[in-house]
C-alpha positions in Angstrom: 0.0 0.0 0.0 1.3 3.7 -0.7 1.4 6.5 1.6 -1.1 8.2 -0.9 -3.9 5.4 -0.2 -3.5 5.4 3.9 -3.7 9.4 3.7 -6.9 9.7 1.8 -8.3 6.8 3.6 -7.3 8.8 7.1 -9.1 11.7 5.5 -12.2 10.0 4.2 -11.8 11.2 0.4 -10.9 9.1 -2.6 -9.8 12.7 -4.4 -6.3 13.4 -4.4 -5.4 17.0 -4.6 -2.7 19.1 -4.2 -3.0 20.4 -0.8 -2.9 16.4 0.1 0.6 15.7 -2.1 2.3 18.7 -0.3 1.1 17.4 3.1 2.7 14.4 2.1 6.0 15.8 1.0 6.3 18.2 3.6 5.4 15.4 6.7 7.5 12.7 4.8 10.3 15.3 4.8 10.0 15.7 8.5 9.8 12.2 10.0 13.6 11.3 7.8 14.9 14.4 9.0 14.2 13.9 12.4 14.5 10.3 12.4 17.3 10.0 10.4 15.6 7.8 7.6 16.6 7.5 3.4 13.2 6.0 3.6 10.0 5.6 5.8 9.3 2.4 6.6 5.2 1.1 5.7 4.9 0.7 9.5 5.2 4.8 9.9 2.3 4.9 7.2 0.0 5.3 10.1 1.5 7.8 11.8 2.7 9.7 8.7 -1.0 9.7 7.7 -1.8 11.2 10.7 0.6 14.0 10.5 -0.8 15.1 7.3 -4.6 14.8 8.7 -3.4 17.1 11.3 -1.5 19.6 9.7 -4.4 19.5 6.4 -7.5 20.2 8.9 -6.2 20.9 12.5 -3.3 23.5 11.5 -4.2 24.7 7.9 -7.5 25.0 6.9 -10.6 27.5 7.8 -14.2 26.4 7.9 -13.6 26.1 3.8 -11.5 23.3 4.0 -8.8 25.5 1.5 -5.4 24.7 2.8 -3.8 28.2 4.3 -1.0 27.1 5.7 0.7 26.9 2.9 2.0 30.7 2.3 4.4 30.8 -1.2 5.1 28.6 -3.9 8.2 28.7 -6.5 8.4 27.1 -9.4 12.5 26.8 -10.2 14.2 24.8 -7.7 10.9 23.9 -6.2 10.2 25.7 -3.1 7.2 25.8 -0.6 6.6 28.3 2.5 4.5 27.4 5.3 2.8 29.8 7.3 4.3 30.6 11.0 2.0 29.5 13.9 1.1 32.3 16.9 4.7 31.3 18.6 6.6 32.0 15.4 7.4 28.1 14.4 6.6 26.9 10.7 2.9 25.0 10.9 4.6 21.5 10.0 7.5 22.0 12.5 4.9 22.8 15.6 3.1 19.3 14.1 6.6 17.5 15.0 5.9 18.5 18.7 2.7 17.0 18.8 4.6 13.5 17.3 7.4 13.2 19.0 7.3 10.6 21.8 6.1 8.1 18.9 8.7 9.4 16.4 11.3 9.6 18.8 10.4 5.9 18.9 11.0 5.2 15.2 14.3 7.8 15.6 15.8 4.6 18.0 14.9 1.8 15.8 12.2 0.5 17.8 8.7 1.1 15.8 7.7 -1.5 14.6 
């Protein structure tokens, strides 16, 4: 199974759309960085799921459902900003605070 399937069956849509692919990226980026990973493991498909549901709906959207917390986009050498959160942090970084007893899990080797 794909990341892509477990994150629109977390968010209860069938429609993939843009805002969901840069969750994706953005999250998947986040969890190897911090965890130290070339790859995420299918047993962090849960949990990377999870992130994006959170930082989709709890973190970036209004009562449309329109992702704002995504701020600018740039085409050449790819580039995304993400809208700071009330303490100054970027909106996916604050997520990682949420995460991080069960990450820190996945950071030692022992998520399984």
């Amino acid at each position: 199974m794909q990341i892509l399937e477990v994150v629109l069956k977390r968010l209860n849509t069938t429609v993939e759309t843009v805002e969901i692919n840069r969750g994706i990226t953005r999250v998947g980026d986040l969890i190897k960085e911090y965890c130290c990973l070339c790859v995420i493991p299918e047993s962090l498909f849960p949990l990377w799921a999870d992130m994006v549901y959170d930082l989709i709906f709890k973190e970036g959207t209004g009562e449309s459902g329109a992702f704002t917390g995504l701020s600018s986009i740039s085409m050449g050498d790819v580039s995304y900003g993400f809208n700071r959160g009330k303490n100054g942090k970027d909106v996916a970084e604050a997520l990682l605070g949420d995460y991080k007893q069960r990450l820190n899990k996945a950071r030692k080797g022992l998520f399984r």
